[in-house]
N, CA, C and O of each residue as an XYZ file, in Angstrom:
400
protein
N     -11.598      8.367     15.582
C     -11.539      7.122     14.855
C     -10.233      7.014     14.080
O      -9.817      5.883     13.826
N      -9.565      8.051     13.691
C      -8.679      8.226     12.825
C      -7.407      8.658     13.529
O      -6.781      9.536     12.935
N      -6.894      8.220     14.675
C      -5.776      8.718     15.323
C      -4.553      8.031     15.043
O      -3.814      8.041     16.028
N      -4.113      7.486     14.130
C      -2.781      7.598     13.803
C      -2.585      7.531     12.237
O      -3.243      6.703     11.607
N      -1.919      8.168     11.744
C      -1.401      8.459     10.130
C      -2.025      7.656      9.086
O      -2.409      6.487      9.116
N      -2.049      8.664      8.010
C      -3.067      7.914      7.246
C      -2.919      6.709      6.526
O      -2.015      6.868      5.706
N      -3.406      5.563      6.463
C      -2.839      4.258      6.701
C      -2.307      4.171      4.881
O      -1.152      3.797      4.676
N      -3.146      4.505      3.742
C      -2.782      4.435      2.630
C      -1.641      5.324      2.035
O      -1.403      5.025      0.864
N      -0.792      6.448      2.587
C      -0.556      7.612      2.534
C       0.618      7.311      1.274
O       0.648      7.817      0.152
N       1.430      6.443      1.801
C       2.181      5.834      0.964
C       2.349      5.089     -0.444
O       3.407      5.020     -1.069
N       1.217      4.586     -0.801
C       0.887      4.143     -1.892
C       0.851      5.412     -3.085
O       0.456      6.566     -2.918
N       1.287      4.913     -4.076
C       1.049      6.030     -5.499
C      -0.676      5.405     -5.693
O      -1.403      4.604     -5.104
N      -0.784      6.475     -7.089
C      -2.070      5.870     -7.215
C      -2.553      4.424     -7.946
O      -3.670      3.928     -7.803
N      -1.552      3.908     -8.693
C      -2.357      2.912     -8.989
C      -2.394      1.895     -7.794
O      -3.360      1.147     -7.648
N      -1.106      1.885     -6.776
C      -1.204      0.729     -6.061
C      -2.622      0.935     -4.465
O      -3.004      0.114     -3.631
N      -3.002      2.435     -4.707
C      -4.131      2.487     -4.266
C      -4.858      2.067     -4.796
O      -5.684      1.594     -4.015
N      -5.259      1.832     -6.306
C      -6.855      1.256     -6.624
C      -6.231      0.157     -6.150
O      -6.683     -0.014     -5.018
N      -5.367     -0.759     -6.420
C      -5.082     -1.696     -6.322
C      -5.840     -2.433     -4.985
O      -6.741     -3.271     -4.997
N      -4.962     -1.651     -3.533
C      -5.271     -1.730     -2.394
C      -6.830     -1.905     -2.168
O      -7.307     -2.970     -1.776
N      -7.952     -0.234     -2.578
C      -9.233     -0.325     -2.332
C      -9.852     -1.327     -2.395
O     -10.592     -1.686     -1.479
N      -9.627     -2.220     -3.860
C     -10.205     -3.336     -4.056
C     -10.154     -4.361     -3.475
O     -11.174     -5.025     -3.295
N      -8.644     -4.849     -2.920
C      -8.452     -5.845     -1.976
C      -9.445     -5.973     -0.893
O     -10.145     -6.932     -0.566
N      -9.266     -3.921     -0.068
C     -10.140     -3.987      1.359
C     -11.438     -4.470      1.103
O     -12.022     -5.299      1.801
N     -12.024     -3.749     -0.260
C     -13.319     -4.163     -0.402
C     -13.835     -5.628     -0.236
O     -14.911     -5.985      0.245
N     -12.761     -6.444     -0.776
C     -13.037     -7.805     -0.904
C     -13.236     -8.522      0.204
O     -14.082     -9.386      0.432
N     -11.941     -7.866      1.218
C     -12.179     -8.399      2.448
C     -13.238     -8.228      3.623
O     -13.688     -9.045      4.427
N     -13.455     -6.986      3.449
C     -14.509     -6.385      3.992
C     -15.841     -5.114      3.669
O     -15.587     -3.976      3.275
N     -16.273     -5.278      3.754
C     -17.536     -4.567      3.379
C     -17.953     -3.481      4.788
O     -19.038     -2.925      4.618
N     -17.500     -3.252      5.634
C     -18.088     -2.883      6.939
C     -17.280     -1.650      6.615
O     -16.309     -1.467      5.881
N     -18.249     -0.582      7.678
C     -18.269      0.710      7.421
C     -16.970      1.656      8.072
O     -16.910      2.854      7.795
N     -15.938      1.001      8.964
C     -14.816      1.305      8.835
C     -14.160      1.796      7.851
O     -13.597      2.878      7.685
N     -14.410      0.071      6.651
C     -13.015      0.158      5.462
C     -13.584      1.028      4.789
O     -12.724      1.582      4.104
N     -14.692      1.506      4.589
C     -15.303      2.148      3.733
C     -14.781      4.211      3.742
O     -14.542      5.089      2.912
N     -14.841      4.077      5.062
C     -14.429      5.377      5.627
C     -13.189      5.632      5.967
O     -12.966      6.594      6.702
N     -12.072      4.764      5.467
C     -10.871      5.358      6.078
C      -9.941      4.925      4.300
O      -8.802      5.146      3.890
N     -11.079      4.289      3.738
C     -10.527      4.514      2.163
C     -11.117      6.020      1.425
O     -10.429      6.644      0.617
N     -12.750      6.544      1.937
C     -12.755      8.062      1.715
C     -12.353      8.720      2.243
O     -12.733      9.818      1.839
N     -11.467      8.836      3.333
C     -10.711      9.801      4.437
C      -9.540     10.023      3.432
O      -9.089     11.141      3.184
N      -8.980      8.599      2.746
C      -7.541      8.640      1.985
C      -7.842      9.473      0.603
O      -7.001     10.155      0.017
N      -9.374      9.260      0.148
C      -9.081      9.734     -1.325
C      -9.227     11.514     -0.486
O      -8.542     12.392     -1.010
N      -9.956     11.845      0.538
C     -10.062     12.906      0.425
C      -8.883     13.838      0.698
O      -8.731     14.899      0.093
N      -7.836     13.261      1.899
C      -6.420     13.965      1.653
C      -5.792     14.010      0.375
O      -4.991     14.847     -0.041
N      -6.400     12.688     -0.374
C      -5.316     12.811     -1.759
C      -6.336     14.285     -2.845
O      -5.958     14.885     -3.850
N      -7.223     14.367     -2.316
C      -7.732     15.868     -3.129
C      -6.938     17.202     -2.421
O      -6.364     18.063     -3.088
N      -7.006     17.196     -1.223
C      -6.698     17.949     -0.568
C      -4.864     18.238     -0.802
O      -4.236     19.292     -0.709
N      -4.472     17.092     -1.070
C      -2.809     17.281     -1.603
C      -2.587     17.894     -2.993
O      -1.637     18.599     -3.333
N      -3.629     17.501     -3.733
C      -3.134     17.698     -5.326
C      -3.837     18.603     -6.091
O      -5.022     18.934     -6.068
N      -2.613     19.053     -6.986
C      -2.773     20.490     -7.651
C      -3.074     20.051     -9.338
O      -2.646     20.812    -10.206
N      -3.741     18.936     -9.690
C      -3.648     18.880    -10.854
C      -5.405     18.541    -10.964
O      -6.179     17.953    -10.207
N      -5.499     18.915    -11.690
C      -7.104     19.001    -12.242
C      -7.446     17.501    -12.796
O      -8.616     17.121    -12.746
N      -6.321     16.557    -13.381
C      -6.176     15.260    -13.608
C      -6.422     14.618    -13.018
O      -7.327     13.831    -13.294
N      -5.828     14.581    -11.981
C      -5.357     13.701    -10.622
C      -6.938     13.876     -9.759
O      -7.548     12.928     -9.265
N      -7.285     14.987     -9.741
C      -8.696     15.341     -8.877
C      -9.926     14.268     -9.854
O     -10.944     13.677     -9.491
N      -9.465     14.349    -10.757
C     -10.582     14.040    -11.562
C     -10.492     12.837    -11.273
O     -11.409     12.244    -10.705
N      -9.535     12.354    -11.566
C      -9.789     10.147    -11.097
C      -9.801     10.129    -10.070
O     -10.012      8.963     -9.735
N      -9.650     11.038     -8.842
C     -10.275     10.823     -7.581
C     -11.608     10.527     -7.127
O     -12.178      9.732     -6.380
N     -12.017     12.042     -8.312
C     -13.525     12.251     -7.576
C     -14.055     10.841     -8.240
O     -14.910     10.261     -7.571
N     -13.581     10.102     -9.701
C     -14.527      9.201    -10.080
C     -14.320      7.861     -9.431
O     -15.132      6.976     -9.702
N     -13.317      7.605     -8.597
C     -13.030      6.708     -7.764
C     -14.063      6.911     -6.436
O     -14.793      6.034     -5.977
N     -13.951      8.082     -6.020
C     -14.838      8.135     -4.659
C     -16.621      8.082     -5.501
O     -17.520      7.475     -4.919
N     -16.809      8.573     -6.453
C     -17.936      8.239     -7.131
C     -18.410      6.346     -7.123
O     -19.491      5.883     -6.758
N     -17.166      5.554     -7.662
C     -17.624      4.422     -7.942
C     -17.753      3.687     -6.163
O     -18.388      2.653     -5.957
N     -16.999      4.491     -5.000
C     -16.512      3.741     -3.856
C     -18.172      4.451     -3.014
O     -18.850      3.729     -2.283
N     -18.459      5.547     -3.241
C     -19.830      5.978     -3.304
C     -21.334      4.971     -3.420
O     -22.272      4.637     -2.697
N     -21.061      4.855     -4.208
C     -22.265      3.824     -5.172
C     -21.880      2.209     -4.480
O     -22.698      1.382     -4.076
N     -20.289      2.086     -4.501
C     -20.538      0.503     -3.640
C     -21.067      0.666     -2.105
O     -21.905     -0.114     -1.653
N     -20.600      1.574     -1.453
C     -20.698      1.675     -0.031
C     -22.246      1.350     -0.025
O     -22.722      0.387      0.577
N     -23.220      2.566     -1.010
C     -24.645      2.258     -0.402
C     -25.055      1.395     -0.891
O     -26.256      1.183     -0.719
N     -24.117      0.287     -1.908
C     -25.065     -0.957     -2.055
C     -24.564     -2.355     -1.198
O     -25.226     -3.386     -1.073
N     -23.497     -2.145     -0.767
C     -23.209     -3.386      0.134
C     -22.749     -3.058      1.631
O     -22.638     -3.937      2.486
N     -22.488     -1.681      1.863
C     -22.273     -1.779      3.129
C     -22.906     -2.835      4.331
O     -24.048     -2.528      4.675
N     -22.429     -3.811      4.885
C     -22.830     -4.459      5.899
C     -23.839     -3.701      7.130
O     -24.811     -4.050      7.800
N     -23.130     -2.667      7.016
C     -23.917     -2.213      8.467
C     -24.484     -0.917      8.271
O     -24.537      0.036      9.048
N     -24.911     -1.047      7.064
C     -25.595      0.352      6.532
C     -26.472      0.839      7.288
O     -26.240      1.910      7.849
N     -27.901      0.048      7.515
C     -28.671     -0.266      8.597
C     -28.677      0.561      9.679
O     -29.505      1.456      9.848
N     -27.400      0.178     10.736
C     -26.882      0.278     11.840
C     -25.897      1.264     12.274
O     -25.388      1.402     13.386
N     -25.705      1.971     11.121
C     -25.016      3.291     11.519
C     -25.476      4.437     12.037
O     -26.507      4.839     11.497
N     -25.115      4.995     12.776
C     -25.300      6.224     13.888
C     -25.628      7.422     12.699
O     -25.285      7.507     11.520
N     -26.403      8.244     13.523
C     -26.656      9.720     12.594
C     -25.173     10.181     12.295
O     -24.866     10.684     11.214
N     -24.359      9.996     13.229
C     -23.207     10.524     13.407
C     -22.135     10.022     12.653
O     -21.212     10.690     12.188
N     -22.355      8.439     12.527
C     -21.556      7.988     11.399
C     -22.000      8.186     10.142
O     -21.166      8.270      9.240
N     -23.628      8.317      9.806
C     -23.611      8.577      8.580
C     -23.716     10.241      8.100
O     -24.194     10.613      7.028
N     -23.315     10.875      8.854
C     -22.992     12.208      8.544
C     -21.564     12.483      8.598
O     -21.249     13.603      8.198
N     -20.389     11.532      9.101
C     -19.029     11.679      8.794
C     -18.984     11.312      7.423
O     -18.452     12.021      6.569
N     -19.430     10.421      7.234
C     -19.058      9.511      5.647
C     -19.550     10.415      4.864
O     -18.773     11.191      4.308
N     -21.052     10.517      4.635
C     -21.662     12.033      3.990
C     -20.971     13.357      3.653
O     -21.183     13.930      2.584
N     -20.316     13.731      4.390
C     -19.605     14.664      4.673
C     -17.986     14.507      3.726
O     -17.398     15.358      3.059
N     -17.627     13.071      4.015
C     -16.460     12.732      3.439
C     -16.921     13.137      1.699
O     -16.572     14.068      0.974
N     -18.001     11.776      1.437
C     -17.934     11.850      0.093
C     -18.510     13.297     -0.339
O     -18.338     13.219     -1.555
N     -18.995     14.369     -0.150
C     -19.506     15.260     -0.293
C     -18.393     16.421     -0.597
O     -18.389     16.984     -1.692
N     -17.219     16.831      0.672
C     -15.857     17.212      0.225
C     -15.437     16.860     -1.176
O     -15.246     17.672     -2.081
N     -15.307     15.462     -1.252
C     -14.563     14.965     -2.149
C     -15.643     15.433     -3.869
O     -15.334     16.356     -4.623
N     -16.597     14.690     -4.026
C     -17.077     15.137     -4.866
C     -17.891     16.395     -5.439
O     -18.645     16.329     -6.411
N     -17.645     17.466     -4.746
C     -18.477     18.564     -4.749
C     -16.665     19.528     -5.417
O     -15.652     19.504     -4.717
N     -16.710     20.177     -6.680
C     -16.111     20.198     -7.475
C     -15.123     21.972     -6.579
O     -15.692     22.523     -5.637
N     -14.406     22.261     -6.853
C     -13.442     23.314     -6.602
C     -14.341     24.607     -6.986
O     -14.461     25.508     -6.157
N     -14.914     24.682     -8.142
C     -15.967     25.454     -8.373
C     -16.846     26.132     -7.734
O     -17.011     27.349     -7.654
N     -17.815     24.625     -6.947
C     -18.787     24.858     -6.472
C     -18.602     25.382     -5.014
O     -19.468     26.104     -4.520
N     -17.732     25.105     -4.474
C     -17.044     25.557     -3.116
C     -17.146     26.978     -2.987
O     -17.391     27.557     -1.928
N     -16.885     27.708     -4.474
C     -16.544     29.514     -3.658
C     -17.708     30.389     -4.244
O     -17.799     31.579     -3.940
């Protein structure tokens, strides 16, 4: 699903919230949903600051909570899609700690 570069990669962070919100507006379907937690989760996976992780995880927290209340095609997603996304937000919010 994800075969060419990560589409937000470029953005700093505020002009990412910026961005999320736009996609959200435009769309609700379970694509935008998953390739905006694909982005926060490289941006954990890049950064060394305990700061920076932290307004991640509470961003993928609030992008969390919208997905399962408006996703369009919540419904209609595959075991398989909802165990990628699962999986996404789960990386992301499951703390450095709890990992080892």
């Amino acid at each position: 699903m994800y075969s060419e570069s990560r589409r937000y990669k470029k953005n700093d962070w505020w002009d990412l919230v910026a961005v999320i919100e736009q996609e959200l507006e435009r769309s609700k379907s379970y694509e935008t949903y998953f390739y905006i937690a694909d982005e926060l989760k490289w941006r954990i996976v890049d950064s060394i600051s305990e700061g920076a992780n932290f307004k991640i995880r509470n961003k993928a927290k609030e992008l969390h909570r919208h997905f399962l209340e408006n996703c369009i095609e919540l419904e209609e997603l595959t075991e398989v899609q909802k165990n990628d996304i699962n999986s996404l937000f789960d990386l992301i919010l499951t703390s450095k700690k709890e990992t080892f």
